[in-house]
C-alpha positions as a Markdown table, in Angstrom:
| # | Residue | x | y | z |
|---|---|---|---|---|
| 1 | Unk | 96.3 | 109.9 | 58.7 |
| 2 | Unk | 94.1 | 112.6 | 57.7 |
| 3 | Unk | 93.6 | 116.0 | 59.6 |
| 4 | Unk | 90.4 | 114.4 | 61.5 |
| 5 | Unk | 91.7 | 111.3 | 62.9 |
| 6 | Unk | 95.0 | 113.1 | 64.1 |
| 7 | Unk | 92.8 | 115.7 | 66.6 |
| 8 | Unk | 90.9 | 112.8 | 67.7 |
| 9 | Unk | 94.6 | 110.7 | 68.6 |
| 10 | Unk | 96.2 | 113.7 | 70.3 |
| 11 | Unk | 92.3 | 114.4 | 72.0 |
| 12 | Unk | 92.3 | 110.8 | 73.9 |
| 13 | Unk | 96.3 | 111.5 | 74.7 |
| 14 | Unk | 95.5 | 114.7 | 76.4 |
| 15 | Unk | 92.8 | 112.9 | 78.7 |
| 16 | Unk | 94.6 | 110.4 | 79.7 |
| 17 | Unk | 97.6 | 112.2 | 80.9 |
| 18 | Unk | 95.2 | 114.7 | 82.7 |
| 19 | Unk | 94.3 | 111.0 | 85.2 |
| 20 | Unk | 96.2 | 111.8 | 88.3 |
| 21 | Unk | 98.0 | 108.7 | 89.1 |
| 22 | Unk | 96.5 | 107.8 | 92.4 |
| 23 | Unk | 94.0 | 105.6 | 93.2 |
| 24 | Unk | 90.5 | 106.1 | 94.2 |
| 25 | Unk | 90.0 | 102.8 | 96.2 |
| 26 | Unk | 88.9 | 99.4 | 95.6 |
| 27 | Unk | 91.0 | 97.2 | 92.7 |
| 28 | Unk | 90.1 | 99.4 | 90.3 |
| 29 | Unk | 92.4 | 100.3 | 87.2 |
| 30 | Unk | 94.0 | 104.5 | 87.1 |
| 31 | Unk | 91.8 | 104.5 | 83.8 |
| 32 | Unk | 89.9 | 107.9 | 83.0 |
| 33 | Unk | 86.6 | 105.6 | 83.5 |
| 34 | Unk | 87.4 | 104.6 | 86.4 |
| 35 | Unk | 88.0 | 108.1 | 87.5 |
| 36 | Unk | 85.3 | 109.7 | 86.3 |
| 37 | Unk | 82.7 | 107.3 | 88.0 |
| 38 | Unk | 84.2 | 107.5 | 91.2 |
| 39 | Unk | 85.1 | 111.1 | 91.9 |
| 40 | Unk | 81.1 | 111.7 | 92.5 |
| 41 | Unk | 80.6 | 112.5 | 96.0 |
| 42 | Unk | 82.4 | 110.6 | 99.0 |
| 43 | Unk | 83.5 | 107.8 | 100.2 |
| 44 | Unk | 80.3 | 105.7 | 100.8 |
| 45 | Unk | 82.0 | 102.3 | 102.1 |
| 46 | Unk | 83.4 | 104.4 | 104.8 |
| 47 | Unk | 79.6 | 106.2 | 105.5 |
| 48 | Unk | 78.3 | 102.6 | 105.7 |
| 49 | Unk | 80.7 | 100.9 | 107.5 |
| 50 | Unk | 80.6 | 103.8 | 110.7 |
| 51 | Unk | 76.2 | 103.5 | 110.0 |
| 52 | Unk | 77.3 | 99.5 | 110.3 |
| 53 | Unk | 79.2 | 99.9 | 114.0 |
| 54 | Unk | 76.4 | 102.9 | 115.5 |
| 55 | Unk | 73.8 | 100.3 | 114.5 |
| 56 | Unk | 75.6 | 97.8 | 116.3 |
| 57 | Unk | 76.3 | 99.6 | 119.3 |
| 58 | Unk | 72.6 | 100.7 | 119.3 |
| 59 | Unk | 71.2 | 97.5 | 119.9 |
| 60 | Unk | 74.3 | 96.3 | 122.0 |
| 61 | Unk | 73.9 | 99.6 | 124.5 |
| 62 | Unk | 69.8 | 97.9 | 124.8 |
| 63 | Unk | 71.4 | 94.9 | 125.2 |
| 64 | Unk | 73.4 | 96.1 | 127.7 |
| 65 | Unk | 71.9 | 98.5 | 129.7 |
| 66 | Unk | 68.0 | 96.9 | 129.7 |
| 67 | Unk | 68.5 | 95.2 | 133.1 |
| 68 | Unk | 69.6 | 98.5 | 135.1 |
| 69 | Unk | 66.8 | 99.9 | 136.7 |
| 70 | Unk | 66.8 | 96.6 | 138.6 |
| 71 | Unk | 69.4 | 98.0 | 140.6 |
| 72 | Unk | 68.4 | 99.9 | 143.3 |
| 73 | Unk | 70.6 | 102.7 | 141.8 |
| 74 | Unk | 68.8 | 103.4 | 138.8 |
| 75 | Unk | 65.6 | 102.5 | 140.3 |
| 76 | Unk | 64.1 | 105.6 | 139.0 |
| 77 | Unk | 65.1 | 104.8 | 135.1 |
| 78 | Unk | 62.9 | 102.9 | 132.6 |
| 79 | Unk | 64.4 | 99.5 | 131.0 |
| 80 | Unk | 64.5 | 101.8 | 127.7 |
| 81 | Unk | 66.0 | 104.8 | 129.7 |
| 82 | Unk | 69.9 | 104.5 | 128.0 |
| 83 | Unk | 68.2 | 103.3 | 124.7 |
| 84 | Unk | 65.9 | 106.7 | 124.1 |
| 85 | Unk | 69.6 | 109.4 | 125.5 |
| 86 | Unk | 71.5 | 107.1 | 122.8 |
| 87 | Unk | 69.3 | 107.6 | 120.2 |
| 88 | Unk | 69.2 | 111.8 | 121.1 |
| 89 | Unk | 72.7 | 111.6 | 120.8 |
| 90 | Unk | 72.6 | 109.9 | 117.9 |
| 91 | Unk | 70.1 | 112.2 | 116.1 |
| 92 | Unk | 72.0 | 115.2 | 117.6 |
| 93 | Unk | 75.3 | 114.2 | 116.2 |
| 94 | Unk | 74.1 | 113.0 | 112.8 |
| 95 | Unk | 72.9 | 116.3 | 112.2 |
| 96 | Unk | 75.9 | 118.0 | 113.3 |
| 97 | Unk | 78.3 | 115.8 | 111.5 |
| 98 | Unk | 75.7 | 117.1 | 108.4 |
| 99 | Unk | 76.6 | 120.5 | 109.4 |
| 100 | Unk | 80.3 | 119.8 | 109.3 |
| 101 | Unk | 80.4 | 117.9 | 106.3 |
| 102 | Unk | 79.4 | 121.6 | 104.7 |
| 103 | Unk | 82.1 | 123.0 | 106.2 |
| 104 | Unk | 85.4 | 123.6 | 103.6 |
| 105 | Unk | 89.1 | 121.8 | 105.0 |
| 106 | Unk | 90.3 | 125.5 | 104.5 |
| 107 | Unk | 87.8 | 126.7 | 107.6 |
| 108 | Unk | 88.6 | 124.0 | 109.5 |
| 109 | Unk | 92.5 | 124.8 | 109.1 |
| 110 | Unk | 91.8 | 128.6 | 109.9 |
| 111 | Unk | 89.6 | 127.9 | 113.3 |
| 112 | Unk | 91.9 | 125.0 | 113.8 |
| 113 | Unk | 93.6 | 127.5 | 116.8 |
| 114 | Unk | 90.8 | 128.5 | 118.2 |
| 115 | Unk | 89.1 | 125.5 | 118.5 |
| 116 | Unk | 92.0 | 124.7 | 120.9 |
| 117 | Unk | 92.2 | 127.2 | 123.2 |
| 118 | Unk | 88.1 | 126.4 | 123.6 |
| 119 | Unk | 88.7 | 122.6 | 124.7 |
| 120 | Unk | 91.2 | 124.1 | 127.1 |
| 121 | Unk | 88.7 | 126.7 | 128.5 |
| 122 | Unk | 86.6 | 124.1 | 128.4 |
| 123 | Unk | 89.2 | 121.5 | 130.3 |
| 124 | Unk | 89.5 | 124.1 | 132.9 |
| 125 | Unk | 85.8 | 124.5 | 133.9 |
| 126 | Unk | 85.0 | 121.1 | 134.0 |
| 127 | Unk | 87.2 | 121.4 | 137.5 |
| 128 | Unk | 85.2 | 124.4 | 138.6 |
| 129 | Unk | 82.6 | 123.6 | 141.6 |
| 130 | Unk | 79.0 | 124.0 | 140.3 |
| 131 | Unk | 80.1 | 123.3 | 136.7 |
| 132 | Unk | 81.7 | 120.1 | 136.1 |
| 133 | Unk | 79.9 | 117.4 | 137.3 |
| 134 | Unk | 82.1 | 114.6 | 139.3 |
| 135 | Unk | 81.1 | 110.5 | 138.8 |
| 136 | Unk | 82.9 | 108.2 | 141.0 |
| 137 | Unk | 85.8 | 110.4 | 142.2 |
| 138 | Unk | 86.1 | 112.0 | 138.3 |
| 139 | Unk | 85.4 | 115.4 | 137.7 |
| 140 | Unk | 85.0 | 115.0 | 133.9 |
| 141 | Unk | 81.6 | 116.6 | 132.5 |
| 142 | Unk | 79.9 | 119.5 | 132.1 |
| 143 | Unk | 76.3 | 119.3 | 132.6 |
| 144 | Unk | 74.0 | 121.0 | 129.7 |
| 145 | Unk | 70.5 | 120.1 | 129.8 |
| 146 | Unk | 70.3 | 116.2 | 128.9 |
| 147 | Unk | 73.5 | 116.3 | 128.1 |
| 148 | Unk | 76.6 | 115.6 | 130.0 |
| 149 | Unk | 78.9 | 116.6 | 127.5 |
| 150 | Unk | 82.7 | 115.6 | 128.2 |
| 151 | Unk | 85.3 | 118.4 | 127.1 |
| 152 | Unk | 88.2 | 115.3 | 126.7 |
| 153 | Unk | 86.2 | 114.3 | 123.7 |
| 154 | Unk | 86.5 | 117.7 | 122.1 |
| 155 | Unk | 90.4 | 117.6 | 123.0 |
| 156 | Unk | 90.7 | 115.1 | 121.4 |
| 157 | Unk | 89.6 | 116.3 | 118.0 |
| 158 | Unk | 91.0 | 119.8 | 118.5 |
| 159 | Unk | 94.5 | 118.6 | 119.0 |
| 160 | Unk | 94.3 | 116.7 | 115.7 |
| 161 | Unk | 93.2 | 119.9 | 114.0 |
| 162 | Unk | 95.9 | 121.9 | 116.3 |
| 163 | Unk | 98.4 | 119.6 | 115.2 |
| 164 | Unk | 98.0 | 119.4 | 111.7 |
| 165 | Unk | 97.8 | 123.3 | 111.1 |
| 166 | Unk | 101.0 | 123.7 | 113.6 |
| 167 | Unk | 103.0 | 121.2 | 111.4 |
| 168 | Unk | 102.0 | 122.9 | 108.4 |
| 169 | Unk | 103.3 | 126.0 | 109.7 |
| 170 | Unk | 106.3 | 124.7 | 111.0 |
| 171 | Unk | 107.8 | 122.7 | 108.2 |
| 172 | Unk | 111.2 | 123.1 | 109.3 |
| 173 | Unk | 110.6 | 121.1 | 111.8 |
| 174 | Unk | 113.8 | 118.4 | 111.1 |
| 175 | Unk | 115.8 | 121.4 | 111.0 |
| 176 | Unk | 114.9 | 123.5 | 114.2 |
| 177 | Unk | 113.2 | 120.2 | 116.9 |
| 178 | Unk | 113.2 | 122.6 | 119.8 |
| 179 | Unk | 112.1 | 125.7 | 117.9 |
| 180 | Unk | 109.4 | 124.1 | 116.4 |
| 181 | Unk | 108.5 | 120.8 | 118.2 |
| 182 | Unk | 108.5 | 122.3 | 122.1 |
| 183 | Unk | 105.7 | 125.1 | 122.0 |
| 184 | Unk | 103.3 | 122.3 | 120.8 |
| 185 | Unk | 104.7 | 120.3 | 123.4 |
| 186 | Unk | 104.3 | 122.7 | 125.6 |
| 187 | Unk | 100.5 | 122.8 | 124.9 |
| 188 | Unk | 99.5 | 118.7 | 125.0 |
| 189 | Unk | 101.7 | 119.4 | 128.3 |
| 190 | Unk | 99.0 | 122.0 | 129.7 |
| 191 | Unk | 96.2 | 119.2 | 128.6 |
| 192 | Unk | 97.6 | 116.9 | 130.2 |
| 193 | Unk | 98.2 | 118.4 | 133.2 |
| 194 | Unk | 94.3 | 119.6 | 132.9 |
| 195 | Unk | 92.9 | 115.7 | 132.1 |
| 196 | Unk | 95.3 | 114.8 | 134.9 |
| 197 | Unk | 93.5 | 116.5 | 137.5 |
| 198 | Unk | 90.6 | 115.1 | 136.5 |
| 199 | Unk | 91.6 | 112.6 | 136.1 |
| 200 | Unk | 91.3 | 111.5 | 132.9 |
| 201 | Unk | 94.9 | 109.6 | 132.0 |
| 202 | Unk | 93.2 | 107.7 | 129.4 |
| 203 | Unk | 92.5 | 110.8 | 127.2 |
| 204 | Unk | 95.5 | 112.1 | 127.7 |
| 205 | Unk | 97.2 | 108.8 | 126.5 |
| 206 | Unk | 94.8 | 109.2 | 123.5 |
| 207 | Unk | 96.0 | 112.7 | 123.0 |
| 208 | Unk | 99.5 | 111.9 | 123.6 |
| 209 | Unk | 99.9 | 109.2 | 120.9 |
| 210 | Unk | 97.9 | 112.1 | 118.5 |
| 211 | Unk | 100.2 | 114.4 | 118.7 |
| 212 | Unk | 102.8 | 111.6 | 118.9 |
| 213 | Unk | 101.6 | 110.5 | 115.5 |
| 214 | Unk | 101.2 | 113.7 | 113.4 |
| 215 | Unk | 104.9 | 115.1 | 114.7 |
| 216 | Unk | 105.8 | 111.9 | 112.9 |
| 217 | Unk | 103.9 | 111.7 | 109.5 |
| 218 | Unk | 104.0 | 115.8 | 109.6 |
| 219 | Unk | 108.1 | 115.4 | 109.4 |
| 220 | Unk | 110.1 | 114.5 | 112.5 |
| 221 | Unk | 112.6 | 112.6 | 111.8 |
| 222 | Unk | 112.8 | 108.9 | 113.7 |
| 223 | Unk | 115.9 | 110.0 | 116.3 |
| 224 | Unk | 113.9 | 113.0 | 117.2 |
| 225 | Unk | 110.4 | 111.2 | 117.0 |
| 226 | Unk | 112.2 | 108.4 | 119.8 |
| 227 | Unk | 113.1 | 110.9 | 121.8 |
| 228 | Unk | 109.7 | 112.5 | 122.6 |
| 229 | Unk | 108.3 | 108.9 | 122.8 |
| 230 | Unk | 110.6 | 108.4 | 125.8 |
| 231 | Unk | 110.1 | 111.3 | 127.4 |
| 232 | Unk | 106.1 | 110.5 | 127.4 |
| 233 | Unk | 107.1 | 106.8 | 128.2 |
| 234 | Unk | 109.2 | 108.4 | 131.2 |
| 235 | Unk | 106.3 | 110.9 | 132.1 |
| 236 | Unk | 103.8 | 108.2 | 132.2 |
| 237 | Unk | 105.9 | 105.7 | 134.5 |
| 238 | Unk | 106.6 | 108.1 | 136.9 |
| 239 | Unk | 102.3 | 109.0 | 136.7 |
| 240 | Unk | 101.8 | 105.4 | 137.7 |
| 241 | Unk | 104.6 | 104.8 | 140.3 |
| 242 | Unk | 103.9 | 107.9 | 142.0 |
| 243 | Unk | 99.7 | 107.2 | 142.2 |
| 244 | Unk | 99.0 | 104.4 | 144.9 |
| 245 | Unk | 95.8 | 103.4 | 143.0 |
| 246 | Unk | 97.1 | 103.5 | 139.6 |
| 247 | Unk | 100.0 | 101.0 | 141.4 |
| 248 | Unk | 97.0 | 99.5 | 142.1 |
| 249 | Unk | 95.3 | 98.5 | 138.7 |
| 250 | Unk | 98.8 | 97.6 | 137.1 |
| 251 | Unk | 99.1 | 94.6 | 139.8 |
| 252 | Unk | 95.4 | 94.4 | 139.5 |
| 253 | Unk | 95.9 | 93.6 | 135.8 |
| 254 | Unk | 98.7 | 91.0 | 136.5 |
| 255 | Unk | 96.4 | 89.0 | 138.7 |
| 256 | Unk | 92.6 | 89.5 | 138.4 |
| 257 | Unk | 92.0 | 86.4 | 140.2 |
| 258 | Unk | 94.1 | 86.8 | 143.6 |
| 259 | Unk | 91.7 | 87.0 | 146.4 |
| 260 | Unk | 92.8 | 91.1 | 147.3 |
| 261 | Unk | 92.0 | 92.2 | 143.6 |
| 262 | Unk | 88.9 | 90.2 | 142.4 |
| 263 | Unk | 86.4 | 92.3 | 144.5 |
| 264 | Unk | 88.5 | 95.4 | 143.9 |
| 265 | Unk | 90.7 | 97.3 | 141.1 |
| 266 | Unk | 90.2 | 93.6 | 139.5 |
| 267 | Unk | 86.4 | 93.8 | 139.5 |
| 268 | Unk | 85.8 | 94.9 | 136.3 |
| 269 | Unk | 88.7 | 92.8 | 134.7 |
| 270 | Unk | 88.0 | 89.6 | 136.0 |
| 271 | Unk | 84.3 | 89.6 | 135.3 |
| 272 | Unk | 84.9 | 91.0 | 131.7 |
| 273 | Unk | 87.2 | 88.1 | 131.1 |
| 274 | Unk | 84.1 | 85.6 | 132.5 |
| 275 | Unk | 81.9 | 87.5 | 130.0 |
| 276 | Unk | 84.0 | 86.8 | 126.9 |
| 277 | Unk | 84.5 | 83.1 | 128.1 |
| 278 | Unk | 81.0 | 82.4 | 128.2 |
| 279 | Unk | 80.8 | 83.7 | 124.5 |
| 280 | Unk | 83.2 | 80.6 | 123.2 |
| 281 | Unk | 82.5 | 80.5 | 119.6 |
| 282 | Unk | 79.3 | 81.5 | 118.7 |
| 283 | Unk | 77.6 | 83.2 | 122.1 |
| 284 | Unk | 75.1 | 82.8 | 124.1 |
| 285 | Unk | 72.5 | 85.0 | 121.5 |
| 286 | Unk | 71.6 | 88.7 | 121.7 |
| 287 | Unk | 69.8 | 89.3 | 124.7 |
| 288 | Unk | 71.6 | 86.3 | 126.7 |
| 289 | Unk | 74.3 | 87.6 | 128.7 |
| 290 | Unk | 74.2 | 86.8 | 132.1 |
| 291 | Unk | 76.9 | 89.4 | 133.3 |
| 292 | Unk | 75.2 | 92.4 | 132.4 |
| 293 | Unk | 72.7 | 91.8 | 135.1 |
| 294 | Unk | 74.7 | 93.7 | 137.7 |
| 295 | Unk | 77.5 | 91.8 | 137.7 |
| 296 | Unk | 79.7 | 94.1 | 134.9 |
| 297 | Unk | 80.4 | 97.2 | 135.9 |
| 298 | Unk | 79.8 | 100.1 | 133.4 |
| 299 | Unk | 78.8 | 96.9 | 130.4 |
| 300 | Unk | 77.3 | 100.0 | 127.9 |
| 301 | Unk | 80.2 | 101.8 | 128.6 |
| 302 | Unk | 83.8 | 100.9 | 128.7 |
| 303 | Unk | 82.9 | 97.2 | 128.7 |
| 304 | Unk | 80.6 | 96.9 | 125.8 |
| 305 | Unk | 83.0 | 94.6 | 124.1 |
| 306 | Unk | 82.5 | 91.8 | 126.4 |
| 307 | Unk | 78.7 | 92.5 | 126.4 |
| 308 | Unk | 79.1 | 91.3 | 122.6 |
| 309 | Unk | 81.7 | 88.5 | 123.4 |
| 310 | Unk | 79.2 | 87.2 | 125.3 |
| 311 | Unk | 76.1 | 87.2 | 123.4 |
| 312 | Unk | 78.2 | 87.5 | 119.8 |
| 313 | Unk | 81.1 | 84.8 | 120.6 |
| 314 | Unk | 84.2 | 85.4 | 119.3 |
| 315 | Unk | 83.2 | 85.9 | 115.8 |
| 316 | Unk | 81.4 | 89.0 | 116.9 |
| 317 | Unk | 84.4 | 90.4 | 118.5 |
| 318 | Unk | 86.2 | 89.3 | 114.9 |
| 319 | Unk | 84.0 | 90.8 | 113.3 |
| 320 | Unk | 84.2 | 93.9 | 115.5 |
| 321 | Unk | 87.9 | 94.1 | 115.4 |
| 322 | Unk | 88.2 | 93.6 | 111.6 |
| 323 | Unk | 85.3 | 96.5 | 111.0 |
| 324 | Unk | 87.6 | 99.0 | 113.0 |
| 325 | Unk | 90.9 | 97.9 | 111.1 |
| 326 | Unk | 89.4 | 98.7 | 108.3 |
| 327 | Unk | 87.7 | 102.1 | 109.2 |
| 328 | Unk | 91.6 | 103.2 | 110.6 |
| 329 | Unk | 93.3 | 101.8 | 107.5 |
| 330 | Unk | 90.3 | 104.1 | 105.2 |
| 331 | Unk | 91.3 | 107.1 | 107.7 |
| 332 | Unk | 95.0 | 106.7 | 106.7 |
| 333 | Unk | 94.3 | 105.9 | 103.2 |
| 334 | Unk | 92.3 | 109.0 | 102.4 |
| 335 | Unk | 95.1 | 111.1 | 104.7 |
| 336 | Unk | 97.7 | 110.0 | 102.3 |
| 337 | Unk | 95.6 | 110.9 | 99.2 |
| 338 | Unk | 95.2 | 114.3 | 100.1 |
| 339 | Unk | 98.8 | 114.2 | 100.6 |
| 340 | Unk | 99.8 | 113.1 | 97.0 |
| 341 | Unk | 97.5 | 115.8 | 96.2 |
| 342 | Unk | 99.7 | 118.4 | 97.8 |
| 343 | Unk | 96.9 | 118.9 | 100.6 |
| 344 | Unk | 99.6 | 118.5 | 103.8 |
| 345 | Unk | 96.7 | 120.0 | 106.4 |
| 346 | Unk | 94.1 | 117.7 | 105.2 |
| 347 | Unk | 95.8 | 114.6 | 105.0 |
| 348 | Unk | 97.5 | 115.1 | 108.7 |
| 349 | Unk | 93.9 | 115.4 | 109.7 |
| 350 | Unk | 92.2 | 112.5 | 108.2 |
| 351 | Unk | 95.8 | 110.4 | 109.5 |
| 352 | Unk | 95.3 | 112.0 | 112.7 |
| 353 | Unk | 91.6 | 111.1 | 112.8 |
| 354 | Unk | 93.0 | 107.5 | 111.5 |
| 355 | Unk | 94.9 | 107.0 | 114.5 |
| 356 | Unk | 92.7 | 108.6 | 117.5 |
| 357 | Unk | 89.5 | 105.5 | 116.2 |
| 358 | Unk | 92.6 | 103.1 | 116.0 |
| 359 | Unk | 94.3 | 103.6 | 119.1 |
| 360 | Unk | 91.1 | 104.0 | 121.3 |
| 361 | Unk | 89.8 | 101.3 | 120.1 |
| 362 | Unk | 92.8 | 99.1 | 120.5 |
| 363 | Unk | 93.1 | 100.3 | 124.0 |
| 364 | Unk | 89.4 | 99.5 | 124.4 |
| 365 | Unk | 89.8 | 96.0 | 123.4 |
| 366 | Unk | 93.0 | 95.4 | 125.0 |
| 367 | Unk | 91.0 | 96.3 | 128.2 |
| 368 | Unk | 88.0 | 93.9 | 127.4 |
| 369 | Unk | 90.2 | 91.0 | 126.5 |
| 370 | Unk | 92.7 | 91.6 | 129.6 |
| 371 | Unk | 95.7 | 92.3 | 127.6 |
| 372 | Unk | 96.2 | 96.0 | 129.0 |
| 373 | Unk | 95.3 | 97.4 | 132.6 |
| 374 | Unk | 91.6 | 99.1 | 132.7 |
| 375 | Unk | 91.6 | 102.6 | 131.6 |
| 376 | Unk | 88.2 | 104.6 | 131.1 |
| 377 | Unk | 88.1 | 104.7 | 127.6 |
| 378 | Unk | 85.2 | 103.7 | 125.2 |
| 379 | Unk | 85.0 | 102.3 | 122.3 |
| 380 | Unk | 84.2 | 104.4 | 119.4 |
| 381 | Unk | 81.1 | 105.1 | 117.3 |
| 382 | Unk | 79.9 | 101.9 | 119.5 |
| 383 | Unk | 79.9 | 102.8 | 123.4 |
| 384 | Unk | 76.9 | 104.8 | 125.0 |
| 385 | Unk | 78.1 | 108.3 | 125.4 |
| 386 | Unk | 76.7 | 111.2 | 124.1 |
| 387 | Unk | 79.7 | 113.8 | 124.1 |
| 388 | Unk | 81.7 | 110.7 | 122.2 |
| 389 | Unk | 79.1 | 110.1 | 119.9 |
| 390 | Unk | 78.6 | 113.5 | 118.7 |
| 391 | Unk | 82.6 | 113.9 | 118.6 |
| 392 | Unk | 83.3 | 111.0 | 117.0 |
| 393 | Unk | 80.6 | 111.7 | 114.0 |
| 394 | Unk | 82.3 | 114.8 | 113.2 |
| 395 | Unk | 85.4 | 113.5 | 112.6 |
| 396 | Unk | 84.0 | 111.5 | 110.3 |
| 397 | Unk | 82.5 | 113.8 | 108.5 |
| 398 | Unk | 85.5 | 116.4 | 108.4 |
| 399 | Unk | 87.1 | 113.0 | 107.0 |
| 400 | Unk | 84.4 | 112.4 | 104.1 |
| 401 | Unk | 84.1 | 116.2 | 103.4 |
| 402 | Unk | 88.7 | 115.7 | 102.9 |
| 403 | Unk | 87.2 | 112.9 | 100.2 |
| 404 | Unk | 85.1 | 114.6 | 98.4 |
| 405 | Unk | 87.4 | 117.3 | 97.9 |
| 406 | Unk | 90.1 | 115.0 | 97.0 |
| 407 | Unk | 87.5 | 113.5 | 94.1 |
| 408 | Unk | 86.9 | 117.1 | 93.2 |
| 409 | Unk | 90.8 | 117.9 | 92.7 |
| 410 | Unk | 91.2 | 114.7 | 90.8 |
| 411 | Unk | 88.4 | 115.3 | 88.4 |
| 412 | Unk | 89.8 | 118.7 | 87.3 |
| 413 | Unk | 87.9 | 120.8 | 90.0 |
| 414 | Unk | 88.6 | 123.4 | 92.6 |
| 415 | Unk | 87.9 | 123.2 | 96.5 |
C-alpha cells in the first residue's frame, strides 16, 4: 500500500467517525451522505405539516363562522367578518414567528425569566377594570386595537421557557425535591391562582401538565414526580367540588341528554355530539353543516372539531387527529435530539412545546367527541383566535430555529 492510498484510507476513516450517531429523521441510514444533505436548514415536514393544519383551519373558521351575522348578535358583522381578523392574525403571527426563528436558543434561555414575570404582569391586568375585557362572565383579554390578545396564551409559552431554564439550573433536583422543585411550584401556584380568577381552569390544566412534564424529562425521579401529580390531582378535585357550576358541567358531561342539562351546561356537548353524528363516514361536504347555523355554540372556536366531523366525516377528524400526533411526536423528537447533543435547555423546550400542542389538542378533542367535560380550550394552529395563533406560531418557530441548530452542531458547526 503505497504512501497515497494509505492518506486516502485513514481520510474516509476520519469522516466517518466525525458522523454523530443520531439520526436526522425519516428511514434514512447514519451515513456521512446522509448527513450532509440533511443538516441544510430545518425541518421542513414539520413547516409544512403546521402550513397543512392553519390552511385547514382557515377554510374551516369560513366554514364555520359564515352564517353569524344572521344572528341578531353579530348583526353588525359581514359573512367574511371572522375570515378577514383570521387572516390578520395569521399574517401578524407569520411574521413574528419569522422574527423569532432569528432569534438564537441562547437568547431565548437568558430572557427565559423575564419573559415570565411579563405574562404574570400581564395575568394580573387582565383583572383590572378598564383593561381586561370580560366575555360571558370571563375576564380573560386585553384589548389592543383589533386585537384581543389573551395573556393565558403567553403563559403558556413562558412557563415552558421558565421551566426549562429553571431545570437546567437546578440539576440537583433528585437530590434536593423541596429545595429545588417548590419555588417553581410556588410560581405555576401564583398562575394558577391568577387564571383562576379569571377564570381560566383550562389554561391552568395546560400549564399544570407543562410544568408537570418538564420536572419529569428535566430529572425528577417517578416517586417524586407521583407525588406532585397528586397534589395537582387533589388541588383540582377540590376546584371542582367546591364550584357549584363546575359541579355542574361534570354531571353535565355524564348526561348531555337529561332534560335539566340539554338546554344548559350540556348545550354545547349534546349538540357537538349531533354534529359529529351527522358526519358518519364521509360528511356532509364542506360548506354543509347544519349545526353551525346557530345551533353550536362557539363552532370557530372551541368546537371547530365537530364543524369538520360534520362536513369532513370521520376521516377528517382521522386525519386531523393523526396530523397532530405527528406534529407532538416531531416536537419530542427534535427535544430529544438536542438532548443527545448535550443541549439540556433546548431540548426541554422543544419537549415542552411537544406536550403543550399534544395535550391541548387532546383535551380539545376529548371535548368535541364527549369523552371529557367542556373546558374553553382550542385547538391549536386550527381554532380562530388571534392571541393563540400568534402564540402558537412562535413556538414553532423557536422549535425549527432548536433544528437548525441541531443540523448545524451535527455538520461540524457552531451555534
Amino acid at each position: 500500500m503505497n504512501a497515497a492510498t494509505m492518506k486516502a484510507w485513514f481520510s474516509r476513516r476520519v469522516e466517518s467517525a466525525s458522523a454523530l450517531p443520531v439520526r436526522l429523521g425519516g428511514r434514512g441510514s447514519f451515513s456521512e451522505q446522509n448527513v450532509s444533505v440533511r443538516v441544510r436548514g430545518f425541518d421542513q415536514p414539520l413547516l409544512w405539516v403546521t402550513i397543512t393544519l392553519l390552511l385547514w383551519g382557515l377554510v374551516m373558521v369560513y366554514s364555520a363562522s359564515i352564517a353569524m351575522p344572521d344572528n341578531p348578535r353579530f348583526a353588525n358583522y359581514a359573512h367574511s367578518h371572522f375570515l378577514l381578523r383570521h387572516l390578520v392574525s395569521l399574517g401578524v403571527a407569520t411574521v413574528a414567528s419569522l422574527l423569532a426563528y432569528q432569534v438564537p436558543v441562547a437568547t431565548w434561555e437568558k430572557v427565559a425569566p423575564y419573559l415570565f414575570v411579563a405574562s404574570l404582569v400581564l395575568l394580573l391586568a387582565v383583572l383590572v377594570p378598564f383593561i381586561g375585557k370580560g366575555v360571558n362572565g370571563a375576564r380573560r383579554w386585553i384589548v389592543l386595537g383589533i386585537l384581543n390578545f389573551q395573556p393565558s396564551e403567553l403563559a403558556k409559552f413562558a412557563v415552558v421557557l421558565y421551566a426549562a431554564d429553571y431545570m437546567v439550573r437546578k440539576m440537583e433536583v433528585k437530590e434536593r425535591f423541596f429545595r429545588a422543585v417548590m419555588p417553581m411550584g410556588m410560581a405555576v401556584a401564583v398562575i394558577g391562582l391568577l387564571l383562576l380568577a379569571e377564570p381560566d381552569m383550562g389554561a391552568f390544566m395546560v400549564i399544570a401538565v407543562i410544568a408537570m412534564g418538564i420536572l419529569f424529562l428535566g430529572g425528577v425521579n417517578a416517586r417524586m414526580f407521583f407525588l406532585i401529580a397528586a397534589i395537582l390531582f387533589v388541588a383540582f378535585v377540590l376546584m371542582i367540588a367546591l364550584s357549584d357550576w363546575r359541579r355542574e358541567r361534570i354531571f353535565a358531561y355524564l348526561n348531555p341528554w337529561d332534560e335539566r342539562y340539554s338546554l344548559g351546561k350540556g348545550y354545547q356537548l349534546s349538540h357537538s355530539l349531533i354534529a359529529i353524528g351527522r358526519g358518519e363516514i364521509f360528511g356532509v361536504g364542506l360548506g354543509g353543516s347544519v349545526e353551525k347555523l346557530h345551533w353550536l355554540p362557539e363552532a370557530h372556536t372551541d368546537f371547530l372539531l365537530a364543524v369538520i366531523g360534520e362536513e369532513f366525516g370521520l376521516v377528517g377528524v382521522v386525519i386531523v387527529i393523526g396530523l397532530f400526533l405527528w406534529l407532538t411526536r416531531r416536537l419530542m423528537y427534535i427535544g430529544r435530539q438536542a438532548i443527545a447533543l448535550d443541549r439540556v435547555f433546548a431540548g426541554l423546550v422543544a419537549q415542552g412545546l411537544g406536550i403543550w400542542m399534544g395535550f391541548q389538542s387532546f383535551i380539545n378533542m376529548g371535548v368535541n367527541l364527549g369523552a371529557l367535560p367542556t373546558k374553553g380550550l382550542t385547538l391549536p394552529l386550527m381554532s380562530y383566535g388571534g392571541s393563540a395563533i400568534l402564540v402558537n406560531l412562535i413556538a414553532i418557530a423557536v422549535v425549527l430555529r432548536i433544528d437548525h441548530e441541531n443540523r448545524q452542531l451535527m455538520h461540524g458547526g457552531r451555534v
